[in-house]
C-alpha positions in Angstrom: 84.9 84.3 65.7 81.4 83.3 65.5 82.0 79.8 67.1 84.2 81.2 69.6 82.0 84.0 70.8 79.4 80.9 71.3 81.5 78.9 73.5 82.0 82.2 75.8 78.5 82.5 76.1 77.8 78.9 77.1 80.7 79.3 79.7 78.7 82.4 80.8 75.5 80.3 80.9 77.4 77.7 82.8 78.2 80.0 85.5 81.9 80.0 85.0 81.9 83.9 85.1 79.2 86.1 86.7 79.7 88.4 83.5 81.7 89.1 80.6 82.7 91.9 78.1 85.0 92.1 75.0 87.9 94.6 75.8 90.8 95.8 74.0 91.3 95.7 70.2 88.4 93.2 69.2 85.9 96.0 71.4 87.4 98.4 69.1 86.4 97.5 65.6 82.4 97.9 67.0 83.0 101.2 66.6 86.3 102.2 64.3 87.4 100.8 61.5 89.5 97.8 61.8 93.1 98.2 63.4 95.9 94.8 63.8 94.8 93.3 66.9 96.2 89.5 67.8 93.5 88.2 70.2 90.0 88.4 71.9 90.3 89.8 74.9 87.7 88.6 77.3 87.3 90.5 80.7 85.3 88.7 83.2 83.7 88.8 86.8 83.9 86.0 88.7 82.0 84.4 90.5 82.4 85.2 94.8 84.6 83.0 96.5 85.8 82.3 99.8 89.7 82.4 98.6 91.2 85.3 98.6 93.2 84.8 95.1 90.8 84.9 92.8 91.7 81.9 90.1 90.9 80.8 86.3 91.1 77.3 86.6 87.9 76.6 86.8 87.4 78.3 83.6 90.9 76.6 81.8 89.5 73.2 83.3 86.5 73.4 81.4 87.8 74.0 78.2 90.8 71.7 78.2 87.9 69.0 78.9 86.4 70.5 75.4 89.6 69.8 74.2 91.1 73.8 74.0 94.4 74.5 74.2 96.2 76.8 76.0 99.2 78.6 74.3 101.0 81.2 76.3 98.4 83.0 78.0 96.2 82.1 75.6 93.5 79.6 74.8 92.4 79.0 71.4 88.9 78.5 71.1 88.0 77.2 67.8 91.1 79.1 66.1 91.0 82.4 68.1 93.5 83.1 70.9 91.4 84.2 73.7 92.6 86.0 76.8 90.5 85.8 79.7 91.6 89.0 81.9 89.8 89.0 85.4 88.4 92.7 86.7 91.5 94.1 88.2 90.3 97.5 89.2 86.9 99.5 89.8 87.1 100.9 86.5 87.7 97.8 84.8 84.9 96.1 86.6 82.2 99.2 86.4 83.0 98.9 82.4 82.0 95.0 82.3 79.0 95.6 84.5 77.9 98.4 82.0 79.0 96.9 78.8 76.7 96.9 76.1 74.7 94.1 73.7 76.1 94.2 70.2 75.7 91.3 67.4 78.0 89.4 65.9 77.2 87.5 62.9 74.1 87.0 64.5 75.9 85.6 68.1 74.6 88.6 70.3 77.8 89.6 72.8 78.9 91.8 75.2 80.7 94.2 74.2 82.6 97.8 76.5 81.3 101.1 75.9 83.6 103.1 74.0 83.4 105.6 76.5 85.1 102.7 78.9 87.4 101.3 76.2 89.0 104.8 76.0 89.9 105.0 79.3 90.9 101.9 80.0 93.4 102.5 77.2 94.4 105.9 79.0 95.1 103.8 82.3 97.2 101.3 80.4 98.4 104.0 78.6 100.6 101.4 76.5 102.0 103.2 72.7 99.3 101.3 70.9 96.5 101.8 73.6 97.4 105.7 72.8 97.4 104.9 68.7 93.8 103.3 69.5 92.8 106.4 72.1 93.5 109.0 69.4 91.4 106.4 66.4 88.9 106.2 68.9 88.5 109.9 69.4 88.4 110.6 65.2 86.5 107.9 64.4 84.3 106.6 67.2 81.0 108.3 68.5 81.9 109.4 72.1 79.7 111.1 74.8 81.9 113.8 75.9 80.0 113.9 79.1 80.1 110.4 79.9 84.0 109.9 79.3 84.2 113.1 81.9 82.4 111.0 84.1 84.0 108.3 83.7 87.6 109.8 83.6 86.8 112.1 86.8 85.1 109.2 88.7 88.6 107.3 88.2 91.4 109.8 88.8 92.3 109.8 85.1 90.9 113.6 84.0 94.0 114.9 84.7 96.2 112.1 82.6 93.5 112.6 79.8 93.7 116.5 79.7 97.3 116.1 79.3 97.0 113.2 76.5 94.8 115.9 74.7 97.3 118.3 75.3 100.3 116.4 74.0 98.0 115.4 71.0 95.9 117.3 69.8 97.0 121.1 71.0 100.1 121.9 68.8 
């Protein structure tokens, strides 16, 4: 992942996004221990445009010039499939704009708070993002405070109260 994690950052450099985080599973194992997770999900901010549908083909372009190719909705960059998932709502885009600076293998990366990550995963609120909510809650150090925040500034207290409910109140 090393290599890959390179070739996002030169994109980034390059000005093919204005910034970039690592969501879903990969974001995870910063700060639980590992879980299955298929692919590196990449969520970016583009950069402004006049169109009004934003578009990835400037970003696809470049790497099938470096020779990448694109399976599905994935691209595999030097053997991981990558998803590159534009900001798609405020909270998505506040939790790239505040995403954090961890290492990789030396490669330093940007990588969500868990804080964000969690509810994210509420707002998706697929059966594994609720798996990786309640490994996230044992495992992970979370600011109560700052998932409030987060959760009220959103509209998702409610939906978390209940998760907490259904979960963890028996």
């Amino acid at each position: 992942m090393k290599k890959t994690l390179q070739i996002i950052d030169r994109m980034h450099k390059e000005g093919l996004f204005k910034k970039y985080a690592i969501g879903g599973g990969i974001a995870s194992l910063f700060y639980i221990e590992p879980i299955a997770t298929f692919d590196l999900d990449i969520f970016v901010v583009l950069p402004e445009s006049e169109e009004v549908l934003l578009s990835l083909s400037p970003l696809y372009d470049w790497l099938r010039e470096k020779k990448y190719k694109l399976v599905k909705e994935h691209i595999v960059i030097e053997g991981i499939p990558v998803q590159f998932i534009p900001v798609y709502n405020e909270l998505v885009k506040e939790a790239v704009l505040k995403a954090v600076r961890k290492k990789y293998e030396g490669i330093s990366t940007f990588v969500l708070k868990p804080e964000y990550l969690m509810a994210i995963m509420l707002d998706t609120n697929r059966a594994k993002d609720r798996e990786r909510i309640i490994k996230m809650s044992d495992e992970a150090e979370i600011s109560a405070d700052v998932l409030k925040k987060i959760l009220t500034a959103h509209g998702l207290i409610t939906a978390y109260n209940d998760f907490i409910k259904k979960f963890y109140e028996r």
